[in-house]
C-alpha atoms as an extended CHARMM CRD file, in Angstrom:
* protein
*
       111  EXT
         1         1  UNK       CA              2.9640000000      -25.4730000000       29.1370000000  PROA      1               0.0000000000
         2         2  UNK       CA              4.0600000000      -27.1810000000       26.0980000000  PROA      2               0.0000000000
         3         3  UNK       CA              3.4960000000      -24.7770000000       22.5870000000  PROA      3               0.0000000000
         4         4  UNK       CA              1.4680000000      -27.4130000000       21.1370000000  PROA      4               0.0000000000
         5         5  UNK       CA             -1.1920000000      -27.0460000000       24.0180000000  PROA      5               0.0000000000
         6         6  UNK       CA             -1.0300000000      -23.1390000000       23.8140000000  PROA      6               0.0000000000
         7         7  UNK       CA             -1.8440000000      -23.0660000000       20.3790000000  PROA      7               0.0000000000
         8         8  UNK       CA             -4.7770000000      -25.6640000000       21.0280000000  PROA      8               0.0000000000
         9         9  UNK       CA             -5.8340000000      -23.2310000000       23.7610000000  PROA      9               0.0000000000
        10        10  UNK       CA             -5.9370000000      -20.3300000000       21.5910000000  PROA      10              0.0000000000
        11        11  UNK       CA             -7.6030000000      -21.6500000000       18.8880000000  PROA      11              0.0000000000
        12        12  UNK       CA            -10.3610000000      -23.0610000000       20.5730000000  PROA      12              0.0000000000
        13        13  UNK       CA            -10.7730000000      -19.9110000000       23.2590000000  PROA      13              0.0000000000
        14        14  UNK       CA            -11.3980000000      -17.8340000000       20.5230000000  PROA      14              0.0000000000
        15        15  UNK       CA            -14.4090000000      -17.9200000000       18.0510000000  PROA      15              0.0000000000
        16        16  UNK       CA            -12.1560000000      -15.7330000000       15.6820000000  PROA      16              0.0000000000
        17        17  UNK       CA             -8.5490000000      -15.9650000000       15.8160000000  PROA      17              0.0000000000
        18        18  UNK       CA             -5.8830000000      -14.9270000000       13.1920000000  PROA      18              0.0000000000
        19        19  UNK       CA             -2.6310000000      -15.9740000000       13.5090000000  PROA      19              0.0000000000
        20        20  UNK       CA             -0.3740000000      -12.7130000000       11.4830000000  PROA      20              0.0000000000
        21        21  UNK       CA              2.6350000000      -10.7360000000       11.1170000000  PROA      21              0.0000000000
        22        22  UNK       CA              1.9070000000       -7.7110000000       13.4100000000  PROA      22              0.0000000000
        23        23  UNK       CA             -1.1740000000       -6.1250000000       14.4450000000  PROA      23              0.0000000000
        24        24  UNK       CA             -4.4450000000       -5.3180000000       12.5440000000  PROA      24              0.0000000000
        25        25  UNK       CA             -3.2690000000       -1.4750000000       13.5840000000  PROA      25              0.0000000000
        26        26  UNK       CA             -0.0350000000       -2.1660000000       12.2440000000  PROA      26              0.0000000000
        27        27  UNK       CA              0.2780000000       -5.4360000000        9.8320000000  PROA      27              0.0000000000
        28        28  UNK       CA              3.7380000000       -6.5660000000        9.0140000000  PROA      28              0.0000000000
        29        29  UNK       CA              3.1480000000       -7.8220000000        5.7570000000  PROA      29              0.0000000000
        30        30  UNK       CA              0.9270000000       -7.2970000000        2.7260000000  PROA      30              0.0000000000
        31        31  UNK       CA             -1.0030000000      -10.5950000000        3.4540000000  PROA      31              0.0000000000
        32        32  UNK       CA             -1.8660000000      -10.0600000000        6.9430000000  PROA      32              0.0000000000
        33        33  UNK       CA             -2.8920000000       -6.4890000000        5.9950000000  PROA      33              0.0000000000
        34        34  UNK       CA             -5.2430000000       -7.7590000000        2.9250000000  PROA      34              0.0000000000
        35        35  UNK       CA             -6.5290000000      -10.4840000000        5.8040000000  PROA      35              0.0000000000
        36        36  UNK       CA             -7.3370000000       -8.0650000000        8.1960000000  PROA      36              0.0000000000
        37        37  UNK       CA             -9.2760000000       -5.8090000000        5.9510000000  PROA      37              0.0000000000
        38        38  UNK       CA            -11.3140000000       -8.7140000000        4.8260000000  PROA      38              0.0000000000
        39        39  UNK       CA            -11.8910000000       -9.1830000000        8.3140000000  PROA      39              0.0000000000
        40        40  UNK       CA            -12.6720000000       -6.3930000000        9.7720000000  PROA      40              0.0000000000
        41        41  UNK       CA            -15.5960000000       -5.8520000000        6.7910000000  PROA      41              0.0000000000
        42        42  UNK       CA            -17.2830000000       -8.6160000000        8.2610000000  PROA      42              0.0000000000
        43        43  UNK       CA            -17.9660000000       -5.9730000000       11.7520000000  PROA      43              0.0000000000
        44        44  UNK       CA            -16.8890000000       -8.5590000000       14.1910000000  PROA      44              0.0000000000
        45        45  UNK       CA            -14.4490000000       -8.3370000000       16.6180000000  PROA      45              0.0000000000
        46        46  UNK       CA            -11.1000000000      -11.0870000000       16.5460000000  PROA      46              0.0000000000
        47        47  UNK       CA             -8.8260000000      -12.0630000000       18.3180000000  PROA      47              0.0000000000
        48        48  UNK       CA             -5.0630000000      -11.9780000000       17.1380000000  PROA      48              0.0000000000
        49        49  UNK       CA             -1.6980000000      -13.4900000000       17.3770000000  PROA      49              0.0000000000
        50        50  UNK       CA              1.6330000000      -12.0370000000       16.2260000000  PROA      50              0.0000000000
        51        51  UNK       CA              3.5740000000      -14.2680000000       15.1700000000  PROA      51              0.0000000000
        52        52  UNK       CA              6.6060000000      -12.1760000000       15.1840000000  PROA      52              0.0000000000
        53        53  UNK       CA              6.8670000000      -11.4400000000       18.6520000000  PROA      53              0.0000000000
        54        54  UNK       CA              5.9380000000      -14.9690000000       19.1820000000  PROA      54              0.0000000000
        55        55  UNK       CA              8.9620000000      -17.0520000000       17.3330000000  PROA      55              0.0000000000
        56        56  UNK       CA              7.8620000000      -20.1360000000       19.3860000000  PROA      56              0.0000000000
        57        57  UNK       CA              4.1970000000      -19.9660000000       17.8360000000  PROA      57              0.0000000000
        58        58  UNK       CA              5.8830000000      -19.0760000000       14.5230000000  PROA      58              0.0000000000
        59        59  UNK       CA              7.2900000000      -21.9880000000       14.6800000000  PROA      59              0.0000000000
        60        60  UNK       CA              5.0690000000      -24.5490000000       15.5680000000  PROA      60              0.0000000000
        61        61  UNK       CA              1.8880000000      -23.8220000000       14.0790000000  PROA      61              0.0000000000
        62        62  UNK       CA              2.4080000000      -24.8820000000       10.7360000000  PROA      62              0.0000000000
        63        63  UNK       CA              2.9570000000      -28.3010000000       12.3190000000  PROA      63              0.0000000000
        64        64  UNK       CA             -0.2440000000      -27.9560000000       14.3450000000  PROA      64              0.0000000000
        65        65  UNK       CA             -2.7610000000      -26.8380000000       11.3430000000  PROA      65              0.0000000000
        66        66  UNK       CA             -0.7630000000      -28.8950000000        8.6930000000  PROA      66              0.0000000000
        67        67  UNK       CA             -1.1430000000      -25.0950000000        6.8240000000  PROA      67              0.0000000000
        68        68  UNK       CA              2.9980000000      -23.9140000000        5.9980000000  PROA      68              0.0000000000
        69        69  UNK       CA              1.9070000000      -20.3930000000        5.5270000000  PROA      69              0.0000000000
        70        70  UNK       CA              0.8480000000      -17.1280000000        7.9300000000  PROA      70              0.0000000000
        71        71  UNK       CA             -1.6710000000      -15.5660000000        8.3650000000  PROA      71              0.0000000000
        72        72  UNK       CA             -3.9180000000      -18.3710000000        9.2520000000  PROA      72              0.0000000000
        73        73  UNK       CA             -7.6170000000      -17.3980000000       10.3560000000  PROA      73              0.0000000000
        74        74  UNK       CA             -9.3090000000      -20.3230000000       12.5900000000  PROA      74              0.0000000000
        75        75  UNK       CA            -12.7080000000      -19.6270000000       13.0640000000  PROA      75              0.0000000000
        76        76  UNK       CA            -14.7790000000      -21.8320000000       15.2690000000  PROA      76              0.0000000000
        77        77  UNK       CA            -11.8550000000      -24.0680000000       15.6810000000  PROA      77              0.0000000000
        78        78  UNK       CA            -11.1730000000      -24.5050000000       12.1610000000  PROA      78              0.0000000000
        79        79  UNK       CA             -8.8010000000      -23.5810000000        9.9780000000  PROA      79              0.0000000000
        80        80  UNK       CA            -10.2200000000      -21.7840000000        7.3600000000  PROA      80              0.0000000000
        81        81  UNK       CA             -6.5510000000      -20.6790000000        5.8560000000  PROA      81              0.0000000000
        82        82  UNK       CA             -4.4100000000      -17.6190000000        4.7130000000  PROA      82              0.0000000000
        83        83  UNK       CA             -4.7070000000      -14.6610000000        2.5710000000  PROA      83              0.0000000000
        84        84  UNK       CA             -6.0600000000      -16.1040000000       -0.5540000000  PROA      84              0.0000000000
        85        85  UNK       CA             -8.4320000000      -17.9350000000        0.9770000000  PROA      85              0.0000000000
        86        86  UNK       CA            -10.1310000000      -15.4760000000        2.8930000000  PROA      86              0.0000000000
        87        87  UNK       CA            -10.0430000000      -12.7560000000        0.3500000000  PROA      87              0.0000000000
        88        88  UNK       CA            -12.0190000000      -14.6410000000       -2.0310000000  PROA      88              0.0000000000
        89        89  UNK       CA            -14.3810000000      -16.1160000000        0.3150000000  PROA      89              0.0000000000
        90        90  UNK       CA            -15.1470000000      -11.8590000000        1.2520000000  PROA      90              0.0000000000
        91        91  UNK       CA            -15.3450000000      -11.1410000000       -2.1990000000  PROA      91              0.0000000000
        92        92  UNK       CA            -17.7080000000      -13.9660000000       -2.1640000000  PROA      92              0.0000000000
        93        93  UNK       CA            -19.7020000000      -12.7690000000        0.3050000000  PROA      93              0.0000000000
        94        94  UNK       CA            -19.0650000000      -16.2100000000        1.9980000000  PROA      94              0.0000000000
        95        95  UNK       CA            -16.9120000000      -14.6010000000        5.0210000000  PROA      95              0.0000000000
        96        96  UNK       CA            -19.4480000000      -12.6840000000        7.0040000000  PROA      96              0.0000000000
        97        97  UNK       CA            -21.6250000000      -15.2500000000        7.5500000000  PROA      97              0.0000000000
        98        98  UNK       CA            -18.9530000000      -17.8630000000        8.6470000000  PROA      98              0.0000000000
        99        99  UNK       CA            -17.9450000000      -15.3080000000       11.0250000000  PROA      99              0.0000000000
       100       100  UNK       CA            -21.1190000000      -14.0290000000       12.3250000000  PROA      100             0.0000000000
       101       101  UNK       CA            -22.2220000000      -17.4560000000       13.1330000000  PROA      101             0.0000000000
       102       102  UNK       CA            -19.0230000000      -18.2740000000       15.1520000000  PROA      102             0.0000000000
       103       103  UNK       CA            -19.3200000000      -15.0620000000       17.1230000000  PROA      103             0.0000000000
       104       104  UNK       CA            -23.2630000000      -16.1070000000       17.6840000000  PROA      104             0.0000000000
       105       105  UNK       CA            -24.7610000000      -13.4100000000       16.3110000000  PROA      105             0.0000000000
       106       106  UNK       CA            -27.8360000000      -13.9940000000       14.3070000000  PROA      106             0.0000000000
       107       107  UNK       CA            -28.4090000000      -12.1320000000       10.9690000000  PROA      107             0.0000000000
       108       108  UNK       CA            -30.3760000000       -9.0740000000       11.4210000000  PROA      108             0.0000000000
       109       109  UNK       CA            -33.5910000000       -9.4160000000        9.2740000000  PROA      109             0.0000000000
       110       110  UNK       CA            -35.7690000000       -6.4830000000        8.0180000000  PROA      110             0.0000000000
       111       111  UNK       CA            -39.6330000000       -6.0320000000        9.0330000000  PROA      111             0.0000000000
């Protein structure tokens, strides 16, 4: 399968997918780690890529999302983009709900 069509598969197989430099247990870089945590406050479960044991994907994904930088968080099939990004949309209090919708889940209400 060409790389081009395995990245399209990932990205739109998976509600939440961030493309990073190790693991979320182990991140390989300061900007994956800072993405993860904003992440994982949102409570949702993602899916992942490492892009360093993936040179292939490494390579070929800035192409595909026109974005030159890891990580890269897609949600929904969109690229929402890197480190910065999704920092200040947490500290915003924007990222939870993009995620939550994308996963389904609808916000709890009290009453």
């Amino acid at each position: 399968m060409d790389i081009m069509e395995t990245i399209r598969e990932q990205v739109e197989n998976n509600s939440v997918l961030l493309y990073m430099k190790g693991s979320p247990n182990q991140p390989q870089c300061g900007f994956s780690s800072r993405t993860v945590q904003a992440l994982m406050a949102c409570g949702q479960r993602f899916a992942y890529v490492d892009i360093l044991s993936n040179p292939e994907i490494r390579s070929n994904l800035p192409a595909f999302g026109n974005w030159p930088t890891f990580p890269q968080l897609w949600v929904a099939g969109e690229l929402i983009g890197g480190c910065d990004i999704v920092t200040e949309m947490q500290e915003k209090g924007e990222l939870k709900p993009l995620i939550d919708e994308a996963i389904g889940e609808e916000p709890s209400t009290e009453g």
